[in-house]
C-alpha positions as CSV (number, residue, x, y, z in Angstrom):
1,X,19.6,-41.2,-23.2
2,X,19.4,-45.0,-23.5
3,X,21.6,-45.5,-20.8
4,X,21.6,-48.6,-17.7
5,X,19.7,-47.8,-14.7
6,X,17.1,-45.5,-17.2
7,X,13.0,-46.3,-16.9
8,X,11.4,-46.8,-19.7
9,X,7.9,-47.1,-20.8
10,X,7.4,-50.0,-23.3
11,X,5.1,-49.2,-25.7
12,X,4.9,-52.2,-28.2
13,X,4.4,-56.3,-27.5
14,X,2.2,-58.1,-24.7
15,X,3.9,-55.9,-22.3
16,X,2.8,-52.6,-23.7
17,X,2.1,-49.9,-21.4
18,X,4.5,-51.6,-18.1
19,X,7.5,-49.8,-17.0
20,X,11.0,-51.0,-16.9
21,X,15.0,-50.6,-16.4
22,X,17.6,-50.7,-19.0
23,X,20.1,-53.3,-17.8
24,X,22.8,-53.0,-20.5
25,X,23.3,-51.5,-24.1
26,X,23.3,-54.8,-26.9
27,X,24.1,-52.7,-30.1
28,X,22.7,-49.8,-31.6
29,X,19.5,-51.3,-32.0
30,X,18.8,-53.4,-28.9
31,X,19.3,-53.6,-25.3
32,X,18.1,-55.7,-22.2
33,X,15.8,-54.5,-19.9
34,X,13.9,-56.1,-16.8
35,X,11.0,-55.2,-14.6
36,X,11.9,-56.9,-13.0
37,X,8.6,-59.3,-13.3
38,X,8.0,-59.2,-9.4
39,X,7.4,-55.3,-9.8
40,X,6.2,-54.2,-13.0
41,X,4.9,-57.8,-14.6
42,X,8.2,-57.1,-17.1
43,X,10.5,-60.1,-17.3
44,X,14.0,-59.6,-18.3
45,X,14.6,-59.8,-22.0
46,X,16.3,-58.4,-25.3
47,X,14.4,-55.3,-26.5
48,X,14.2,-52.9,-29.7
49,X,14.7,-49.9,-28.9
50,X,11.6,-48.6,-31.3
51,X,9.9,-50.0,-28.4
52,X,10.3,-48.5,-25.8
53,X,10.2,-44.9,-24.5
54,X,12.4,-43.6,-22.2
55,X,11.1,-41.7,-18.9
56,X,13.0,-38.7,-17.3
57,X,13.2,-41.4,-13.9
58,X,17.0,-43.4,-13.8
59,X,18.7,-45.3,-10.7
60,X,22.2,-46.1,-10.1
61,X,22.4,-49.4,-10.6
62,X,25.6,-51.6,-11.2
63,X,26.2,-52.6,-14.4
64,X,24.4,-56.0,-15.6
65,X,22.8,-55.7,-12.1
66,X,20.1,-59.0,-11.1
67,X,16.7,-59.1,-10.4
68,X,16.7,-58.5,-6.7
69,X,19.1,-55.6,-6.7
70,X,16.8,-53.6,-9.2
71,X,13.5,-54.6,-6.8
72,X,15.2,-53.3,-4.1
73,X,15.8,-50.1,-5.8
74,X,12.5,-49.9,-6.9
75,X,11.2,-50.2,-3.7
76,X,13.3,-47.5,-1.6
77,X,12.8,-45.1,-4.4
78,X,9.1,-44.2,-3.9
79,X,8.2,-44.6,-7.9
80,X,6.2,-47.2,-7.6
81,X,3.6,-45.0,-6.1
82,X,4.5,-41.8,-8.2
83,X,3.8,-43.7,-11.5
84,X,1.2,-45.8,-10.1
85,X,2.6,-49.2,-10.8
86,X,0.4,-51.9,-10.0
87,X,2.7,-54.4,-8.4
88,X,1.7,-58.2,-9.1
89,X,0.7,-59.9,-5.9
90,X,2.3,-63.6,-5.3
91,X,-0.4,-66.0,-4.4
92,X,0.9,-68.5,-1.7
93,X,-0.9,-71.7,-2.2
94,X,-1.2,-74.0,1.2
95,X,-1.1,-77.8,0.4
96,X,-3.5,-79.6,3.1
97,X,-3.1,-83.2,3.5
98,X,-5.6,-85.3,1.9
99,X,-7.5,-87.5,4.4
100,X,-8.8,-90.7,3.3
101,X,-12.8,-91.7,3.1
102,X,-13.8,-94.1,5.2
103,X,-15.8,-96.9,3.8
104,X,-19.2,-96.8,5.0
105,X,-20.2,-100.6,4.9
């Protein structure tokens, strides 16, 4: 059940309650998962497996597949909606130039 390309919903840590993908089976015990962080807030990282819970969702996804392959998937597959993930927004800061004061004599 606890296969790659399965969503599961974590359920212990800071990141209780946040959806993610298993990337690859560690050991018995463990296995590495990712959001990735741009989608779900989850970044990618070792994980027991007494904490998460495994959903009935999985993708096809290559095995030890990056970041950006898995956001893509996420994106064409509609779920975000369906389990009403609340994607991060990335703030874009602009740098102005600085002008100088003029001394006022």
């Amino acid at each position: 059940m606890l296969e790659p390309g399965r969503i599961v919903l974590k359920i212990a840590g800071r990141e209780a309650g946040k959806y993610a993908v298993i990337v690859e089976n560690i050991d018995d015990n463990f296995v590495l998962i990712t959001g990735p962080k741009t989608i779900t807030g989850v970044k990618r990282r070792k994980c027991n497996i007494d904490h998460i819970e495994p959903t009935e969702n999985k993708f096809d996804i290559s095995p030890k597949a990056d970041d950006a392959s898995i956001e893509n998937v996420w994106k064409s597959s509609g779920l975000i909606e369906k389990l009403e993930i609340k994607v991060p927004v990335k703030r874009e800061f602009k740098k102005e130039p600085i002008e100088k004061e003029k001394n006022k004599n």
